[in-house]
Each structure stands twice: as structure tokens, then as C-alpha cells.
Residue frames relative to the residue before (quaternion, step in Angstrom):
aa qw qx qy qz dx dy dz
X 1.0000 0.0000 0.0000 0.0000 0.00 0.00 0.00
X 0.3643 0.7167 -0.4802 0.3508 3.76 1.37 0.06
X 0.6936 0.4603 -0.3290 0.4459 3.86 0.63 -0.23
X 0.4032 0.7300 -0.4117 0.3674 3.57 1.77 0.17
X 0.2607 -0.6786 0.6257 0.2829 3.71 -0.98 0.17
X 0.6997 -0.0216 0.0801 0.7096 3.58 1.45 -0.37
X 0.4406 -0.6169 0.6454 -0.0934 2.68 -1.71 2.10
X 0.0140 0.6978 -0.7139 -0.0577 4.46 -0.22 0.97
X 0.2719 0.6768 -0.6802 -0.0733 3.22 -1.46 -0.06
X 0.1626 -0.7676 0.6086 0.1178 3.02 -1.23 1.06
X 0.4497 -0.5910 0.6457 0.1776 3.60 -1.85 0.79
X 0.6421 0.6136 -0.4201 0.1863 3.41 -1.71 -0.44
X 0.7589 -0.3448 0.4510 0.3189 3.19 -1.91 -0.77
X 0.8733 -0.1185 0.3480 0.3197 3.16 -1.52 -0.42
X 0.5253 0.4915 -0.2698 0.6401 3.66 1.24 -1.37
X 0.6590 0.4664 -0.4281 0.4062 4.18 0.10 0.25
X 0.7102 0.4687 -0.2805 0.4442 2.92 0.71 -1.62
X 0.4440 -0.7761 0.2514 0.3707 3.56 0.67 -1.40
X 0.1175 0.8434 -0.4552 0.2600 2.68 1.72 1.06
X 0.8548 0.3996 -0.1062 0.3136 2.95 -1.23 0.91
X 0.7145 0.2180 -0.0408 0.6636 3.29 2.00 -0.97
X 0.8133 -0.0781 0.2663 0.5114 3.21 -1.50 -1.01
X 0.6354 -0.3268 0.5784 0.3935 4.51 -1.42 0.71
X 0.9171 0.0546 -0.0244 0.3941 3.15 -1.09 1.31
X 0.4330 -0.7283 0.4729 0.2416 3.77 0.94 -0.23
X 0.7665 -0.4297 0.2994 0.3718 3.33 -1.02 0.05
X 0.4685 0.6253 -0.3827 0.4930 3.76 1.72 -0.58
X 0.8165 0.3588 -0.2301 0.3894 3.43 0.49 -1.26
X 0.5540 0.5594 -0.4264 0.4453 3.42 1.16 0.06
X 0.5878 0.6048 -0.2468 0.4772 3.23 1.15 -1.05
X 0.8376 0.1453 -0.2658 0.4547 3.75 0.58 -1.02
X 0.5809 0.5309 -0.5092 0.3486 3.42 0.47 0.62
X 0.4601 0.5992 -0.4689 0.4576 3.55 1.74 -0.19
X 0.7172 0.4818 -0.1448 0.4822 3.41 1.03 -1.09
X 0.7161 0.3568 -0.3960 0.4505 3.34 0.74 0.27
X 0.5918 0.5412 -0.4150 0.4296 3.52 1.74 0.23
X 0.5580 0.5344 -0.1829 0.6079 3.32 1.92 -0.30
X 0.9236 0.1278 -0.1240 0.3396 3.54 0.94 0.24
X 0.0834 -0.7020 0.5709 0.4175 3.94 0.50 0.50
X 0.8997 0.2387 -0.3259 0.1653 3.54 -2.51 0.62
X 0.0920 -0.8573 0.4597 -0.2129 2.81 1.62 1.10
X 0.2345 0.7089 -0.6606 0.0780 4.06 -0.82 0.17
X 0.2472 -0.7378 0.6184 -0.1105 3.09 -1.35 1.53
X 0.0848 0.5903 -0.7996 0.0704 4.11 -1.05 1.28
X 0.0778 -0.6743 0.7343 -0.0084 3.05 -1.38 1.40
X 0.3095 -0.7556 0.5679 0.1035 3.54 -0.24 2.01
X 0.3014 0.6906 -0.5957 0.2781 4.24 1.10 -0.98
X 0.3282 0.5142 -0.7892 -0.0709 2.70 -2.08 0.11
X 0.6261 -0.6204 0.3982 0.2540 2.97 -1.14 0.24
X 0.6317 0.2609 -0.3412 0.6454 4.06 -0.96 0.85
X 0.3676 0.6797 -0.5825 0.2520 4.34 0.63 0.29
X 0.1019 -0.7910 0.5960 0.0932 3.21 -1.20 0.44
X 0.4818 -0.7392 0.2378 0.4060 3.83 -0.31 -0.02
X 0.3158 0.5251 -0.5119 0.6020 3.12 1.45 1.47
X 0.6699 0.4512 -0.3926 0.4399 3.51 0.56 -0.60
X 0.6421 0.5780 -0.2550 0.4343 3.82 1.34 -0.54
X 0.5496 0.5115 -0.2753 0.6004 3.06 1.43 -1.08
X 0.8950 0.1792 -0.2711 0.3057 3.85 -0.29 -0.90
X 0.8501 0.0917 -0.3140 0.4127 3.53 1.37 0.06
X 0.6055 0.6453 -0.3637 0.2911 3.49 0.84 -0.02
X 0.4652 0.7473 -0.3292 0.3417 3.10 1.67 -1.13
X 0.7786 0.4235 -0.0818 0.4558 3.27 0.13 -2.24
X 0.7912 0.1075 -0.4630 0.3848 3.57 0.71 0.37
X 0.3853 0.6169 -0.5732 0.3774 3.31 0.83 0.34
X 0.4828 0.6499 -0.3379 0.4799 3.94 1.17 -0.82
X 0.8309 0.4058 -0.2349 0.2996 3.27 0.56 -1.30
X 0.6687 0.3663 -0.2697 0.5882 3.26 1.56 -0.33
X 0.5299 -0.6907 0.4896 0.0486 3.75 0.32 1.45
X 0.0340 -0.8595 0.4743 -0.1876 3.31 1.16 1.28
X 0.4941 -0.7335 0.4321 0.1763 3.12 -1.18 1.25
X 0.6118 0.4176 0.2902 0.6059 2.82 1.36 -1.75
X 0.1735 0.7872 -0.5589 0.1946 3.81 -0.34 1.32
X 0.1772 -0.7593 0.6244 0.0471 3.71 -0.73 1.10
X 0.1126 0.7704 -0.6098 -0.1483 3.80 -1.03 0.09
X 0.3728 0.7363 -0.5642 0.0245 3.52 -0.96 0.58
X 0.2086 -0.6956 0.6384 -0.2551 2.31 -0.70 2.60
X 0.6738 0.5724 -0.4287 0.1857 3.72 -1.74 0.12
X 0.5844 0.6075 -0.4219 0.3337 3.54 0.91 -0.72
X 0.6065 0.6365 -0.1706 0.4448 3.56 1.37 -0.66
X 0.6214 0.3632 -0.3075 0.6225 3.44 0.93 -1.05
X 0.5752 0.5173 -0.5212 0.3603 4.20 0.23 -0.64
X 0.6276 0.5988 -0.3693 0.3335 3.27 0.74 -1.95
X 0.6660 0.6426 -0.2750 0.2606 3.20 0.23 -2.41
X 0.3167 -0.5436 0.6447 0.4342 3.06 0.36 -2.58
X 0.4206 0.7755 -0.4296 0.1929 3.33 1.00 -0.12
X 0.2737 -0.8759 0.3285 0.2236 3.22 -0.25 1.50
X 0.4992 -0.5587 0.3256 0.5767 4.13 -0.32 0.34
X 0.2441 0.6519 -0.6538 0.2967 4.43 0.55 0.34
């Protein structure tokens, strides 16, 4: 990704992927605004769906870290409410 002019990456839940909303979720709206506003645009969508913000913490984080991301979305929580997940 070193030939990027900008590194996006997005974190979270379901609300990435686009479940529930708009093709692709709010990420893909987001990087295609940004790729009409920018040539070398590059795009890891970590989302998945059922995430919680333990699931961010233990696997999305460290590679979102690893690709030095220009650009960082997070939308995480509907899951931990659902679950019970207490804020500990």
C-alpha cells in the first residue's frame, strides 16, 4: 500500500459492512467520496458484522496499526449494548 496517497481503514460492526443500510455501509460511501476527491485512494474494511469492541481491540486494531492508515473510521457498540457487555 506504499504507492497510496491515502491509507482508509475502517473498524467496527455491521454499520461498515452495510447491513441494514445503504450497499456497502457508510465505509463505502465514504471511500468512493474520497476517491472522487483524490487519485490513490486505498481502502481495508476490517467491519464485520456481530463485532463488538473486544472484537476491535483483539483483532482489527493491530492490523489496522499495521497498515499506518491515513484515514480511520470506528463504528463499534450496538453489540456490546445488545450482548451486555459491560464497559470493564
Amino acid at each position: 500500500m506504499s504507492a497510496l496517497s491515502l491509507r482508509y481503514v475502517a473498524l467496527g460492526d455491521s454499520s461498515g459492512v452495510g447491513v441494514g443500510g445503504r450497499p456497502g455501509g457508510y465505509v463505502e460511501y465514504l471511500f468512493q467520496r474520497l476517491r472522487k476527491a483524490r487519485e490513490g485512494v486505498g481502502l481495508l474494511n476490517l467491519a464485520v458484522s456481530g463485532a463488538t469492541s473486544g472484537t476491535v481491540l483483539s483483532g482489527q486494531l493491530s492490523k489496522a496499526q499495521r497498515t499506518s492508515p491515513h484515514v480511520v473510521t470506528l463504528g463499534v457498540g450496538i453489540n456490546d449494548l445488545w450482548r451486555g457487555v459491560t464497559p470493564e
